[in-house]
Phi, psi and omega in degrees: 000131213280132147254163198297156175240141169297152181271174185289155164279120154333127161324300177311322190273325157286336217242346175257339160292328182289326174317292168335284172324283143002252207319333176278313148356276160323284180330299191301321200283284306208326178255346190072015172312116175298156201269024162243054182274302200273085163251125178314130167262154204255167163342289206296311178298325185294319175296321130005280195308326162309283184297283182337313149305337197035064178235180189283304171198155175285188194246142191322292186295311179288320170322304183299328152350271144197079126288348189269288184251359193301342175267118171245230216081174193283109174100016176256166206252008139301334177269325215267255199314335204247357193042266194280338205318134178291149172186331213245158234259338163272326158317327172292324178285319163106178187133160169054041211007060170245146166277142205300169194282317179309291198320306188307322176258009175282308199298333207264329149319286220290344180296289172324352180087004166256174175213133188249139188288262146244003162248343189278129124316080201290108188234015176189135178242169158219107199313131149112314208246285201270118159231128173221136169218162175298141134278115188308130161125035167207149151335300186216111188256171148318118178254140211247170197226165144232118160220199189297148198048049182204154217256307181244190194277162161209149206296154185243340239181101170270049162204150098010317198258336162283326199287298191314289185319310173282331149303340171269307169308298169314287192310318165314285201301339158323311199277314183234101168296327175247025145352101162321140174227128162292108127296114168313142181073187192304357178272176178261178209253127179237000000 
């Protein structure tokens, strides 16, 4: 008798964790972020988070996230890149009398006349203006938007892992606007 095995990691699916990874790196270098900054989330809260969302699993690079970087608070390196904005696995779950994210971005969907299902991943709110989420069945899937004055959604992101870049980015020219920003990997210098 055989023992059970994990099936193999996709090429596509390391390669958008790895990115994730890159890219939080980056981050820690680039804002000067202390190394208890990136706080790890354990499997089980991530899955928490998950179920909360009410999907089957999250899409790789926002899993890796965060397990890597998913607990945010003062001094974290989630308040560092995304600042008030909901993203982290307790927005997601609701608590500390906030309602879960999902919940926030059905209502903001539903003005529009929409609705989101068991594959959309709700993966950043901005109370009021912004819900932007994933569609589940890819890695690094697109990420798409409902946003303030606009009727339907729209892409914001052809990745997960671009979107994660431009959040960093955005948060570097916040801190040193006139600062040069070195991209790790194939990107270019802005």
């Amino acid at each position: 008798m055989s023992e059970p095995t994990t099936p193999p990691v996709r090429p596509s699916e390391a390669r958008a964790r790895q990115r994730v990874v890159e890219l939080l790196g980056w981050a820690g270098r680039e804002l000067g972020l202390a190394p208890t900054a990136a706080r790890a989330c354990t499997p089980e809260l991530v899955d928490a988070a998950g179920r909360a969302q009410a999907v089957a699993s999250l899409p790789a690079a926002h899993q890796e996230l965060l397990l890597r970087a998913g607990g945010g608070g003062p001094g974290s390196a989630l308040v560092a890149i995304f600042g008030t904005d909901s993203v982290g696995v307790d927005a997601m779950i609701g608590g500390l009398g906030l309602a879960p994210m999902r919940r926030t971005a059905l209502e903001r969907a539903e003005r529009s006349g929409y609705e989101l299902d068991e594959f959309d991943v709700v993966i950043r709110v901005r109370q009021g203006r912004e819900v932007e989420y994933v569609v589940t069945g890819s890695p690094d899937p697109p990420v798409w938007a409902f946003l303030e004055g606009q009727i339907d959604p729209v892409l914001r992101h052809p990745s997960f892992t671009e979107w994660l870049e431009y959040r960093v980015l955005r948060a570097v020219k916040r801190r040193y606007p006139l600062r040069t920003v070195h991209f790790p990997g194939p990107a270019t210098v802005r």
